[in-house]
C-alpha positions as CSV (number, residue, x, y, z in Angstrom):
1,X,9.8,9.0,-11.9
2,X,8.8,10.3,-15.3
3,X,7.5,6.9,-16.7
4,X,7.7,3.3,-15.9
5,X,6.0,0.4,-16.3
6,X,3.3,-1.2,-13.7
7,X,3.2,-4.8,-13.7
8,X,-0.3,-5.0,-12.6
9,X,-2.4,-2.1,-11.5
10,X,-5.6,-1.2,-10.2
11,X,-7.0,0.9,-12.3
12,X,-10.7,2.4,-11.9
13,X,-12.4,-0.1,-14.9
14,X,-10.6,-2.8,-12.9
15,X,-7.3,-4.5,-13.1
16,X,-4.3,-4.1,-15.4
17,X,-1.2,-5.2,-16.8
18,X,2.1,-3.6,-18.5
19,X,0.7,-0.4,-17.5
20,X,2.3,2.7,-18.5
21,X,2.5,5.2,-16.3
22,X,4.2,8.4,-17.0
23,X,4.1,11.9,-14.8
24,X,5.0,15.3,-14.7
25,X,7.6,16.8,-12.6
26,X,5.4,17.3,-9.4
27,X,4.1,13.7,-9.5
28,X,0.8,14.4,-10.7
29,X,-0.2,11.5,-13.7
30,X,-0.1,12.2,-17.3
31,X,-1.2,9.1,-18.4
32,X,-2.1,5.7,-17.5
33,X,-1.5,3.2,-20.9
34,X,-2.6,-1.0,-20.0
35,X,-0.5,-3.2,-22.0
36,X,2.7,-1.3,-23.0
37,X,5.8,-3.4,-23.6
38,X,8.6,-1.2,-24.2
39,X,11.8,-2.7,-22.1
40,X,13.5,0.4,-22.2
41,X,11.5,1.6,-19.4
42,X,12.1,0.9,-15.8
43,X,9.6,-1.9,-14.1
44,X,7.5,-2.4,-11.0
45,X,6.8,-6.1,-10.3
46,X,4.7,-5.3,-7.3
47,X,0.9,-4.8,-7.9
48,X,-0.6,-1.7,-7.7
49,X,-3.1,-0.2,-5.9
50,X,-4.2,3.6,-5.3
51,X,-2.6,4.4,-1.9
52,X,-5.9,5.5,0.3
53,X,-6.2,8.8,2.5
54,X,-6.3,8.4,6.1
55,X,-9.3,11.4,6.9
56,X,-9.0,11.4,10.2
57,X,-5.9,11.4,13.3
58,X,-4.8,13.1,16.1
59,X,-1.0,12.3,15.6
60,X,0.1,13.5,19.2
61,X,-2.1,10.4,20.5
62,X,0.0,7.8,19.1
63,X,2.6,8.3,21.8
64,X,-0.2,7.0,24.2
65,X,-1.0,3.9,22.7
66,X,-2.0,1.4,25.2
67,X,-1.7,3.5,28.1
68,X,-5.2,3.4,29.1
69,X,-5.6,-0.6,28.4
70,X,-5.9,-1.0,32.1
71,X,-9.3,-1.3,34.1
72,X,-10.5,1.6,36.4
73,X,-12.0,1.3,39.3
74,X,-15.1,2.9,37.9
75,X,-16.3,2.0,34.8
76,X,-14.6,2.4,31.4
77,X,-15.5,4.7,28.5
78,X,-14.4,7.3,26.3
79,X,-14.7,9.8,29.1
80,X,-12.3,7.6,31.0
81,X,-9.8,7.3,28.2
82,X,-10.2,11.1,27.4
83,X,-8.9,11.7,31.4
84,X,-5.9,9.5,30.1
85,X,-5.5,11.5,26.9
86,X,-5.5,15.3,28.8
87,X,-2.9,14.2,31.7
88,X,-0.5,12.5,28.7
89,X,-0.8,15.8,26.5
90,X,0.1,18.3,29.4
91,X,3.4,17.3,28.9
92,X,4.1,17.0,25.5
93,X,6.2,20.0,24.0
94,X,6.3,21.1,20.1
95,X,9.5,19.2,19.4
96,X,7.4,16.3,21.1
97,X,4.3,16.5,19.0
98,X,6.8,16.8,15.8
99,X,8.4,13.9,16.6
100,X,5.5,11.4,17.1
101,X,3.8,12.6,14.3
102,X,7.2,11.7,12.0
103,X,6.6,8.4,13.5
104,X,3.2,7.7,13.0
105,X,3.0,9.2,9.7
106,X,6.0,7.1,9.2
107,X,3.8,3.8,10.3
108,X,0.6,5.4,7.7
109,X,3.4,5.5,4.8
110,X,4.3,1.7,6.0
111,X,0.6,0.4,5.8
112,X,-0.8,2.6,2.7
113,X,-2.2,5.4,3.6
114,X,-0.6,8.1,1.2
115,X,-2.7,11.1,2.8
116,X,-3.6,12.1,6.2
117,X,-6.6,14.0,7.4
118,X,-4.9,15.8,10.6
119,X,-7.6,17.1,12.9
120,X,-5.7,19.3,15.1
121,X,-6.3,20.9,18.0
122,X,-3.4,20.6,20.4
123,X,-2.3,24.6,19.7
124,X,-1.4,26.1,22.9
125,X,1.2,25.5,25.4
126,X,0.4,23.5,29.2
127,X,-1.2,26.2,30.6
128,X,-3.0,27.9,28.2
129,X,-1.0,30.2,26.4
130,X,-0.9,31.2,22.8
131,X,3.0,30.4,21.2
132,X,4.7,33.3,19.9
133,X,3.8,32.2,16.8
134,X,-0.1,31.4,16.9
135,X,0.5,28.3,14.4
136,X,3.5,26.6,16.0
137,X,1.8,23.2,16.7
138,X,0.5,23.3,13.2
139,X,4.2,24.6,11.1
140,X,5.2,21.1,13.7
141,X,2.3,19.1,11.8
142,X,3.5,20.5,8.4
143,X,7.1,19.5,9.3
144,X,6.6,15.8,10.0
145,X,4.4,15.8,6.8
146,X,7.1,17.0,5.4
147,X,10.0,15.3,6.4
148,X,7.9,11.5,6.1
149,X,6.3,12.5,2.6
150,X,3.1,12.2,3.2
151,X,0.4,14.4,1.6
152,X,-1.1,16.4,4.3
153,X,-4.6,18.1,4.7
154,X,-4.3,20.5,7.4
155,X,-7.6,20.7,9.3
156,X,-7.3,23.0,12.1
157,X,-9.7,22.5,14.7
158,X,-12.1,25.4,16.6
159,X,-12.4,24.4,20.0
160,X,-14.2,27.2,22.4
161,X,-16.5,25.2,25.0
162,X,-16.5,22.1,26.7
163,X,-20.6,21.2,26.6
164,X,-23.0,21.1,23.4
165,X,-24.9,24.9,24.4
166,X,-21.6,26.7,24.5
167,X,-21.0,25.1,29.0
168,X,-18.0,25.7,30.3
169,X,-14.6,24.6,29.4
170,X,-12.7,22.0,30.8
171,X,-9.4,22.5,32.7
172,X,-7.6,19.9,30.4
173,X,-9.1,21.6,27.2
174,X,-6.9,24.5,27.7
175,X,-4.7,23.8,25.6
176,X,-7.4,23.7,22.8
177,X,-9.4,26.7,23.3
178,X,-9.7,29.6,20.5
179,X,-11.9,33.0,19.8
180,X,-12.9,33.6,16.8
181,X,-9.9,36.2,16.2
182,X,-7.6,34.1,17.6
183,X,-9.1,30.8,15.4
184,X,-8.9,33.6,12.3
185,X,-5.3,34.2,13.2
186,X,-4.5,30.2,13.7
187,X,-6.0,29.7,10.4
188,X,-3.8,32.1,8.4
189,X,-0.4,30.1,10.0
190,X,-1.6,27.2,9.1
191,X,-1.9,28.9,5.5
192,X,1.8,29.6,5.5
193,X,2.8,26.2,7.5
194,X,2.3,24.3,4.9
195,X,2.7,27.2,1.8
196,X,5.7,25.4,0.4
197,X,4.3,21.6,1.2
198,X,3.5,20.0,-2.0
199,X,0.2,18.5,-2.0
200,X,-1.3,20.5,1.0
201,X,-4.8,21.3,1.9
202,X,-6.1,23.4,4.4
203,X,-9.4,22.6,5.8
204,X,-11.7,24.3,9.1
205,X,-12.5,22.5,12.0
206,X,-15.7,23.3,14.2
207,X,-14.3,20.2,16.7
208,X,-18.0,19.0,17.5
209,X,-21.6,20.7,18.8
210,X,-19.9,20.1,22.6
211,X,-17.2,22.5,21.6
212,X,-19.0,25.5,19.1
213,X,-21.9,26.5,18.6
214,X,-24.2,26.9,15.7
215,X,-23.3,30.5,15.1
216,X,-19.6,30.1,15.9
217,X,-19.4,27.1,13.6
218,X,-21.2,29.2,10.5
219,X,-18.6,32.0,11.4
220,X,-15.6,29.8,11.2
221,X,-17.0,28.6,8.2
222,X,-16.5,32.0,6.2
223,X,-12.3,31.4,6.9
224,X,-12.2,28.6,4.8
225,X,-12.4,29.0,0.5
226,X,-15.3,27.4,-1.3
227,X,-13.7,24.5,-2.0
228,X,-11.9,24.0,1.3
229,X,-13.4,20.7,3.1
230,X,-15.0,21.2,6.6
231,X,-15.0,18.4,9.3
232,X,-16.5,17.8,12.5
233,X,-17.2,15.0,15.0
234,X,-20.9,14.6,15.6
235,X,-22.8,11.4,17.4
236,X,-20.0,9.9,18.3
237,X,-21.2,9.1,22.0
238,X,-24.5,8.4,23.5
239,X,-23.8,10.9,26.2
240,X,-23.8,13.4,23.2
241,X,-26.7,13.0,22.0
242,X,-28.6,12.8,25.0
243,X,-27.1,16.1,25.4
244,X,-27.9,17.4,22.0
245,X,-31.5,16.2,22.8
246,X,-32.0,17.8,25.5
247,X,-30.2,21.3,24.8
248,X,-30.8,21.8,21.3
249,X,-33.6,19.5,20.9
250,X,-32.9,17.1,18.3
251,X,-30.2,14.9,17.6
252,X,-26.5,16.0,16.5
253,X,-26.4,15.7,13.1
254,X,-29.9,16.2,12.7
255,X,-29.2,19.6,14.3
256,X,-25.5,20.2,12.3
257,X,-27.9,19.8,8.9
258,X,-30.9,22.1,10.5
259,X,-28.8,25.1,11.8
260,X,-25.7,24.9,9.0
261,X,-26.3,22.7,6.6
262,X,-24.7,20.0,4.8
263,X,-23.3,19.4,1.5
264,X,-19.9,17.5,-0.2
265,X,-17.8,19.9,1.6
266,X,-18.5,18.3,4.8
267,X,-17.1,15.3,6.3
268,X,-18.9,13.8,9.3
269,X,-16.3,12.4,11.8
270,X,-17.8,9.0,13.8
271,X,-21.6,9.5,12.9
272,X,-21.7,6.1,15.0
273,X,-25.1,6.7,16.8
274,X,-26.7,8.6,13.9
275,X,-30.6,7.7,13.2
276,X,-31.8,6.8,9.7
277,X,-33.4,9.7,9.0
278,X,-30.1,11.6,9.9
279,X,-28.3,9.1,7.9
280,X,-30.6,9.7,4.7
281,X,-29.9,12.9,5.8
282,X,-26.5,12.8,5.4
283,X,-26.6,10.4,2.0
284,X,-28.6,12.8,0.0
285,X,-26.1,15.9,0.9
286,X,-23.4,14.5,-0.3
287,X,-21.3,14.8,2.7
288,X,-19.1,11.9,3.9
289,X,-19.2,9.9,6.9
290,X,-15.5,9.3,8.5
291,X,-15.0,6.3,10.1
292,X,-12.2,4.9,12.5
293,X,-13.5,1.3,13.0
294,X,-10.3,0.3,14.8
295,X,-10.2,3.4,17.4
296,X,-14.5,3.5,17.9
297,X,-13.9,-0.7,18.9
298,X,-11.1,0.2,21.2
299,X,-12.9,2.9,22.9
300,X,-16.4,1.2,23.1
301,X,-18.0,3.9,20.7
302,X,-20.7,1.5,19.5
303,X,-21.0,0.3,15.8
304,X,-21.9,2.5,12.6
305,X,-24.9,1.3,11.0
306,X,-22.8,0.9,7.8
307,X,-24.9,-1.7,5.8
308,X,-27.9,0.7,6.2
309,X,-26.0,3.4,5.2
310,X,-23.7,1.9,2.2
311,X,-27.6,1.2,0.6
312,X,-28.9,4.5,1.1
313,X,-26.2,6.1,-1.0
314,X,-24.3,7.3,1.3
315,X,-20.2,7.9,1.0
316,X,-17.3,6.9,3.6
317,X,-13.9,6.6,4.0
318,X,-11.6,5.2,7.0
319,X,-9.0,7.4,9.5
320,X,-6.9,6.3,12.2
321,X,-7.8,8.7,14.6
322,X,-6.6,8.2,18.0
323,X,-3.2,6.0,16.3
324,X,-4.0,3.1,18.8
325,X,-3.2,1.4,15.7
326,X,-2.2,2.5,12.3
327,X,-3.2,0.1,9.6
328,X,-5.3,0.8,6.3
329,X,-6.2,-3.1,5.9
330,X,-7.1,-3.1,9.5
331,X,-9.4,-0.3,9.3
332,X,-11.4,-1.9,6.3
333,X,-10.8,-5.5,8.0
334,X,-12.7,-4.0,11.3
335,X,-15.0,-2.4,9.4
336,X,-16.6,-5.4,7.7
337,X,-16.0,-7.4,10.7
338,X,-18.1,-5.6,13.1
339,X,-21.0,-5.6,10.5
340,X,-20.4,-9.4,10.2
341,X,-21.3,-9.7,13.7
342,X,-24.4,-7.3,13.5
343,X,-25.7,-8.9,10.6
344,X,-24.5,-12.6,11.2
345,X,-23.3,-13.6,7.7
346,X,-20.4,-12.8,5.9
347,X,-19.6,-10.3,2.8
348,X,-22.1,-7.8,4.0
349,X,-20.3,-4.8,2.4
350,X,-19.7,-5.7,-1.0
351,X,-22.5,-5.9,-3.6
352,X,-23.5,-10.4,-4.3
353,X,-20.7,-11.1,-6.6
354,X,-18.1,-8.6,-5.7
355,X,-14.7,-8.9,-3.9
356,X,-15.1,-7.3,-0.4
357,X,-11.7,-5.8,-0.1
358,X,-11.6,-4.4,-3.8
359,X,-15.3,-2.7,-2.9
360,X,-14.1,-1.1,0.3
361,X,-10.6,-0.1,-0.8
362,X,-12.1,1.8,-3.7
363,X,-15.1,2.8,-1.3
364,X,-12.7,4.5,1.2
365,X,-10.5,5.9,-2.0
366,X,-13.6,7.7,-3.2
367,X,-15.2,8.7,0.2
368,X,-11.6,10.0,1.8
369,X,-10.4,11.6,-1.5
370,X,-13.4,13.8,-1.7
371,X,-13.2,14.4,2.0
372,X,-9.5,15.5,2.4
373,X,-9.3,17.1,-1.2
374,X,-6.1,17.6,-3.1
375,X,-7.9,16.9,-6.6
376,X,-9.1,13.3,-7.5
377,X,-7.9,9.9,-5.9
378,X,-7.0,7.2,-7.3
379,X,-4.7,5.9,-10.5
380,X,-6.3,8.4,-13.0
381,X,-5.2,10.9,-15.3
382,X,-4.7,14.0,-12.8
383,X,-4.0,12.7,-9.8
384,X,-1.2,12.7,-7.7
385,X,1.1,9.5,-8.8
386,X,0.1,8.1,-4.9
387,X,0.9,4.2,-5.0
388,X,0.8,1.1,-2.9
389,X,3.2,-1.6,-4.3
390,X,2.2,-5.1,-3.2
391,X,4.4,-8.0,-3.1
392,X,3.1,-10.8,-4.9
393,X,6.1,-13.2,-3.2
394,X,4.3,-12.9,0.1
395,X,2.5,-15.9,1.3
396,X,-1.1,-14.7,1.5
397,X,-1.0,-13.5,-2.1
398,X,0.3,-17.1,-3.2
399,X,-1.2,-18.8,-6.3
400,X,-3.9,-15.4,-6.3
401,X,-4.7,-13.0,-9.0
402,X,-6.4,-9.7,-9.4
403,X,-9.2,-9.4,-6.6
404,X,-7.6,-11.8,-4.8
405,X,-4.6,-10.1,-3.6
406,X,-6.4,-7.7,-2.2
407,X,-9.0,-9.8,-0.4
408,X,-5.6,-11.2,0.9
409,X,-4.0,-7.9,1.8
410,X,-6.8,-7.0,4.2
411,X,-8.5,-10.4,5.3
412,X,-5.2,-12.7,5.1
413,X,-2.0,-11.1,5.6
414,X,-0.9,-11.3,9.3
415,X,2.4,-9.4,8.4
416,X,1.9,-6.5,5.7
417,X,2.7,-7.3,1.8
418,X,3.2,-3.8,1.3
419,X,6.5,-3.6,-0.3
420,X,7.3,0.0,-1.6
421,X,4.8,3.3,-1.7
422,X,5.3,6.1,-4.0
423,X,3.8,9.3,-2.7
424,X,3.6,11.9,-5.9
425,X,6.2,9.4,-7.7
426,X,8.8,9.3,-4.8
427,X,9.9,6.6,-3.6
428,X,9.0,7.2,0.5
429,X,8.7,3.1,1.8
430,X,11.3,0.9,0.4
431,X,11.4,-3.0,1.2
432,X,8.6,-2.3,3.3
433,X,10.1,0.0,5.7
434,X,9.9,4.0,5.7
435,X,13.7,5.8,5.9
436,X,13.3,7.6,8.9
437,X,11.1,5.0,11.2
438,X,14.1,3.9,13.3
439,X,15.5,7.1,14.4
440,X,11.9,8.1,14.9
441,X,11.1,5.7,17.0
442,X,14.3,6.2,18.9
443,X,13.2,9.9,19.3
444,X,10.3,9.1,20.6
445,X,11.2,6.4,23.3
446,X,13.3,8.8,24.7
447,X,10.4,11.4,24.6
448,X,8.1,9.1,26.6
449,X,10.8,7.7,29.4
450,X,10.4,11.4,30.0
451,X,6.8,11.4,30.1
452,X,5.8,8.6,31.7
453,X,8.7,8.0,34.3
454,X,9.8,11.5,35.2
């Protein structure tokens, strides 16, 4: 795709028409020209919008969506759902993990997520044991990427202890654990996993203050390149920071910015039970918060001050995460939702005046791009050509223009508009369907009758 014409785009000054849009041969844009007539040149109908990065999923987890929608006879929590998640992953094999992550990045492709954040840290086999090749899960990860199309940043995650002051791990975590040595010789797989993967990043992992500790994390830290991203979850259950209090004496990610630091390197996973002060904290480094609206309401996380946090400067984007549900309008739909409730009035996201779906779709654009690297996001000059096509025959975007359609996309549209989605000017969702999602969900249904009924 060299050059076509956009019928309508989003651009970053705001919206578009007859825009030019011409690319080199990797499907990084050239140049972005509004009003260009020329009927020689091939011509998307659909409006377009920047596909937006997904920064944060555990693509194994999407095989067990809904298994853990039935009550216990104790109370339910994350800690109950994470019992759930460690006696479905025992089983799973590399070819497994492959295959549901073709599907679910499938599904990402399907509802406009053009990039995904993968936070991995299933790397060992059921009981333990290092693969032959340290990076096998990961060269699995690259290979779904590869095979769907979607642009991949490769976090690989450090995972040592199962307590915040380095306590014991947990039997089910054994398929997690690392050393530093054997996290330094993870790290350089994952380097050549996704060596020929156009559009890869590599990013480090600390998995959270319960599973490093301070000088582990500032060790893993040297493995990465300056301007590698580095992720972490941090406050994302009350339990934790109880802990944290009590160990370490202050909250998470008041401690994270003490003994490491912060800066725009650093995306914060959850943050859902941060204070202000750590918030403020967390504004004024630069660092962005990563949130997962749809999995922290299905798992009873608690709600991200985001109003708070949206007017103290700080940056977000959106992720998946546990796959429960893959949607980028849902996650931004949740999002504003949950602060609706909080707040009891409506809009409270957007600036008086604005669209609310055009603020947090470029909102997340910003906040993920800088989070998951890969260069800048967005329809710019630079970029990689990453685009949601919308289909302005769908019945929510009826009789609607410019802000509209996307206030429709993600507040109105029960069944997705999303008609086609060019990732680096390939064509990977056509008609609103991704190539390989029906064998892949074939592959997988055979994958969990296994599972589940064997």
């Amino acid at each position: 795709m060299p050059s076509l014409i956009l019928s309508h785009a989003l651009l970053p000054e705001g919206w578009a028409q007859d825009v030019l849009l011409v690319t080199d041969a990797e499907g990084r844009i050239l140049e972005l020209r509004p009003d260009t007539r020329d009927a020689a040149l091939p011509r998307e109908t659909g409006i377009a919008v920047p596909g937006l990065p997904n920064l944060h999923s555990h693509a194994f987890q999407r095989g067990m969506a809904g298994l853990s929608e039935h009550a216990g006879a104790a109370e339910d929590s994350f800690w109950t759902w994470r019992e759930v998640m460690y006696r479905f992953l025992a089983r799973l094999t590399p070819d497994d993990v492959e295959a549901i992550a073709t599907l679910a990045y499938a599904e990402m492709l399907e509802s406009g997520f053009t990039r995904v954040g993968e936070f991995h840290y299933l790397h060992h086999d059921p009981d333990g044991r290092p693969y032959a090749d340290m990076a096998e899960m990961a060269m699995r990860i690259a290979a779904a990427a590869t095979a769907t199309g979607i642009n991949l940043t490769l976090l690989p995650c450090f995972y040592a202890h199962g307590e915040v002051g380095g306590g014991a791990p947990l039997p089910g975590q054994r398929r997690f654990l690392s050393d530093r040595d054997g996290y330094a010789a993870l790290i350089g797989g994952s380097r050549r996993a996704i060596a020929g993967l156009p559009g890869s990043v590599l990013g480090i992992a600390p998995h959270s203050l319960r599973a490093a500790t301070y000088d582990e994390i500032r060790d893993v830290m040297t493995l990465a390149a300056p301007d590698e991203p580095l992720h972490i979850h941090v406050s994302e259950q009350v339990k934790e920071v109880e802990a944290s209090r009590a160990i370490l004496g202050m909250p998470p990610i008041a401690a994270l910015a003490e003994a490491v630091g912060l800066s725009p390197r650093w995306c914060l996973i959850h943050a859902t039970h941060g204070t202000d002060e750590e918030l403020q904290t967390v504004a004024a480094s630069g660092a962005v918060v990563g949130l997962c609206p749809v999995t922290e309401s299905n798992l009873g996380d608690g709600i991200f001050p985001a109003l708070r946090f949206r007017d103290s400067g700080g940056r977000f984007g959106v992720g998946t995460d546990s796959n429960i549900l893959i949607s980028a309008p849902e996650e931004l739909r949740v999002l504003e939702y949950v602060q609706r409730l909080i707040e009891r009035r409506r809009n409270v996201l957007a600036p008086r005046g604005a669209s609310t779906a055009r603020t947090l779709w470029q909102a997340a654009l910003a906040g993920g791009s800088q989070a998951l690297g890969g260069g800048p996001g967005g329809l710019v000059p630079g970029a990689w050509a990453d685009l949601v096509l919308l289909d302005p025959a769908h019945p929510a975007l009826a009789a609607r223009a410019e802000d509209r359609w996307l206030d429709a996309t993600v507040f109105a549209a029960g069944c997705s508009p999303i008609r086609t989605v060019l990732v680096r000017g390939r064509r990977v969702v056509v008609d609103g369907a991704h190539p390989l999602r029906a064998a892949a969900e074939a592959r997988v249904a055979t994958i969990l009758a296994r599972i589940l009924h064997d």
